[in-house]
N, C-alpha and C positions, 0 to 999 in steps of 0.2 A: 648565521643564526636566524635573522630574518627571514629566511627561506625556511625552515623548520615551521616559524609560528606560522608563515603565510601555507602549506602545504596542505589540498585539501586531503581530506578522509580517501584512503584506497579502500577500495570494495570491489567485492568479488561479486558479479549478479548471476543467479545460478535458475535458467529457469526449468519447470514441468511443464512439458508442450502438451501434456495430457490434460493437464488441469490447471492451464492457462490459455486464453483466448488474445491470437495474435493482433485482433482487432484494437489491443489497449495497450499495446508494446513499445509502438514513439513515445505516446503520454509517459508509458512508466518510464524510460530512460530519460526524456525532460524533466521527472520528480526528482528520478535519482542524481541528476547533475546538478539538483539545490542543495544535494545531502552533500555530493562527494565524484571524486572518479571513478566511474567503471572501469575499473583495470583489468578484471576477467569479465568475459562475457561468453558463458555456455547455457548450450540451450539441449534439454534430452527427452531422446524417447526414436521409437522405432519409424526411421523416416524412409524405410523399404518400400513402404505401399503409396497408397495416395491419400493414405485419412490425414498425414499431419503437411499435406506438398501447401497449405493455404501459408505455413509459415515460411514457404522457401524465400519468397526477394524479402521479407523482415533480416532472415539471416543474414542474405547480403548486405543490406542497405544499411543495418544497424553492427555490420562487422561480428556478428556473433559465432563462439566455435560451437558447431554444430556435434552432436556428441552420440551417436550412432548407440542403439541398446535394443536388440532384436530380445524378444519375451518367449523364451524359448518353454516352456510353461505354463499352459492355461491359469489364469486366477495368479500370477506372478507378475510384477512389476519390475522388471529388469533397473526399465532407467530411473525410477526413486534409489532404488540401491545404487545405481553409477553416482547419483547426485550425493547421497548422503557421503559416498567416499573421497570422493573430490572435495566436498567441503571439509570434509578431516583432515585431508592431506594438505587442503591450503590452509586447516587451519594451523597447523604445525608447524609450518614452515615461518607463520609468524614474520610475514610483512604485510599485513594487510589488518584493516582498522572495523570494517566490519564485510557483513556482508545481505543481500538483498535474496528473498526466497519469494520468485514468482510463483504462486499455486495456491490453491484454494483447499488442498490438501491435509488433511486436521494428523498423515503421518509423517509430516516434518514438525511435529510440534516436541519431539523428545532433541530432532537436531538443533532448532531455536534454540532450544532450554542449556544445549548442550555448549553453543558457541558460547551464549551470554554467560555461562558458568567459566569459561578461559576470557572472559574482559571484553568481548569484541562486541561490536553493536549489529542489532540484526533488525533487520528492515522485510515487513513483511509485505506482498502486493497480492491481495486476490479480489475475489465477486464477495459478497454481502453474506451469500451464501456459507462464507468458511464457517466452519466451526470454531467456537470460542474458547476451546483449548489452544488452536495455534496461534489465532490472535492473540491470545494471553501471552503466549510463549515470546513474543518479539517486545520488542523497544516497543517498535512504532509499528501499527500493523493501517496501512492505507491501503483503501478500497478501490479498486479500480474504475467502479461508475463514476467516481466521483474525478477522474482525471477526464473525463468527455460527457461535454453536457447533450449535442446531440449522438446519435450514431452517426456511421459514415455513410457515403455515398455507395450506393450499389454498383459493382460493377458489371460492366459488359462481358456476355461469355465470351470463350473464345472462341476469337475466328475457323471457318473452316482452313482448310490449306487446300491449295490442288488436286493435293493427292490423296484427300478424305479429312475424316476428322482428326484432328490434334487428341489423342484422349487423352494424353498425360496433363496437358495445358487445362481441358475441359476438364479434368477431375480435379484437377486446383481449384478454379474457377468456382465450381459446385462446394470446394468445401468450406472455401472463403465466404461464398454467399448464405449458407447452411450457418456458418459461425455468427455471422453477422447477425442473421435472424434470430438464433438464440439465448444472443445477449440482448435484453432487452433495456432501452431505458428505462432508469428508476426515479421513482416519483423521488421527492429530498422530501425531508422529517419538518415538519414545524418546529420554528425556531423553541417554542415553549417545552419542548421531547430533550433538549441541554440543558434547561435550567435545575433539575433534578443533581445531574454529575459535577455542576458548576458552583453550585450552594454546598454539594460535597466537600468540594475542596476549600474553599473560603473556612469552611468549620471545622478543617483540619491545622489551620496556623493562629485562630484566635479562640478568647474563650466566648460561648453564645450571650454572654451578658454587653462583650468590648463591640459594640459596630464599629470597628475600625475600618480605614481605607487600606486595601491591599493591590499592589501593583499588577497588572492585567497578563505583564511578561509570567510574573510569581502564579498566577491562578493559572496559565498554559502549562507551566511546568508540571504543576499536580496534579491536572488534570487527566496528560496525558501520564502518571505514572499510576493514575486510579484506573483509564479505561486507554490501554496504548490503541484503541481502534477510534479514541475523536477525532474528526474534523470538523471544522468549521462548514466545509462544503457539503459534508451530509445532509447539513440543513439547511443548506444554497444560499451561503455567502463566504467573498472569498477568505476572509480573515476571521480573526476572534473579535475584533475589537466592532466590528459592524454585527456580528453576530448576538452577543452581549446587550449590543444598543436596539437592537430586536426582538428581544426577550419582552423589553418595557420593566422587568424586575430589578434592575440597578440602577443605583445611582453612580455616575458618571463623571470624573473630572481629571484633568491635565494639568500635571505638574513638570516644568524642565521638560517638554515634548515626551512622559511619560504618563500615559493612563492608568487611572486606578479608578477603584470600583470597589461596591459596595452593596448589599441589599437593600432594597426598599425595606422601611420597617412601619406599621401602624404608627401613627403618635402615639407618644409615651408610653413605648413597648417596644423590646430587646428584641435581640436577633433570634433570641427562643422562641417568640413566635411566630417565627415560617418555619422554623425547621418542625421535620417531623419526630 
């Protein structure tokens, strides 16, 4: 029975090589082993040619089953449809607790909708860039700038060989370096860009007249069910709790090694007077 409680979350991580950048693919499987186990790990799209070869050693390194979908169809997307089916079929099968949709994609935002409608938790990974249908659509939708604070190292093309140029190697190499470049690092948001969604939530558990102290765990919770795309790191700090103390807009204090917090209010004047 102890083994039940201790068991973490099974999850299925399902990525779009089309519209996901393998530049941020260690980070997102080090996120997703805070959440749970990657017990499935496919990755799709049409890896005949050389435009997706920059993701070949991720797939080895990170054991991913690579999920072949030639686009037989101008203007057709083969391997979104391979994806959405596999996710039905694992979700059916009903051994798995949620599941993880790499892509920046705003058309997985009806599959989101769809897991979370059968219980299961869906974790979403892309650029800043997605659209805020699909982030809406997950639990939790985490940005992937914010798991690398610089970019990586460039690598060196490949070598020649003897017997001329490597072009398969060299077309890897080019599309790695191609990726790299058009992710760009992103500036992070001033911490005063949260205190907007944060005084949200505070004023969804009291009423604007009670300044009462509310616990910091309790304002994460709602926060992230008002906006599932917060982080702390957006606005470059690692936690909520230094985040919060950044603002300068709360007051602050530790009870039993638990924080709670509170708005700054004028003297002799309610919480009605910050909000808007």
């Amino acid at each position: 029975m102890n083994e039940n409680h201790s068991r973490q979350p099974s999850l299925a991580v399902l990525i779009d090589a089309d519209n996901a950048s393998p530049r941020f693919i260690s980070a997102i499987f080090e996120e997703v082993a805070k959440i749970g186990e990657a017990t499935v790990r496919r990755i799709y799209g049409d890896f005949s040619g050389n435009q997706l070869g920059c993701w070949d050693k991720h797939v080895q390194s990170l054991a991913i089953l690579q999920q072949q979908q030639r686009n037989n169809t101008i203007g057709k997307n083969a391997a979104d449809i391979a994806l959405v089916i596999d996710a039905m079929d694992l979700m059916y099968k009903e051994n798995l607790d949620g599941f993880c949709l790499i892509s920046s994609d705003s058309d997985f935002t009806r599959l989101a909708q769809r897991l979370r409608e059968n219980r299961l938790e869906v974790y979403g990974f892309g650029e800043r860039k997605t659209p805020e249908s699909f982030r809406s659509a997950c639990n939790r939708f985490i940005y992937v700038e914010n798991l690398e604070d610089e970019p990586g190292p460039q690598e060196a093309p490949a070598a020649r060989t003897s017997s001329g140029n490597n072009d398969a190697a060299t077309s890897r190499a080019s599309a790695e370096r191609q990726d790299k470049a058009r992710v760009a690092p992103v500036k992070k948001d001033p911490p005063s860009k949260a205190v907007p969604i944060l005084l949200k939530a505070i004023r969804t558990t009291q009423e604007l007249d009670d300044n009462q102290w509310i616990s910091l765990s309790r304002v994460g919770s709602l926060v992230r069910q008002l906006a599932p795309d917060f982080d702390s790191r957006t606005y470059g700090h690692a936690n909520l709790s230094s985040l919060v103390k950044a603002t300068r807009v709360f007051e602050v204090r530790t009870e039993s090694n638990m924080m709670h917090i509170r708005p700054k209010t004028p003297k002799g004047q309610t919480l009605s007077a910050i909000f808007p």
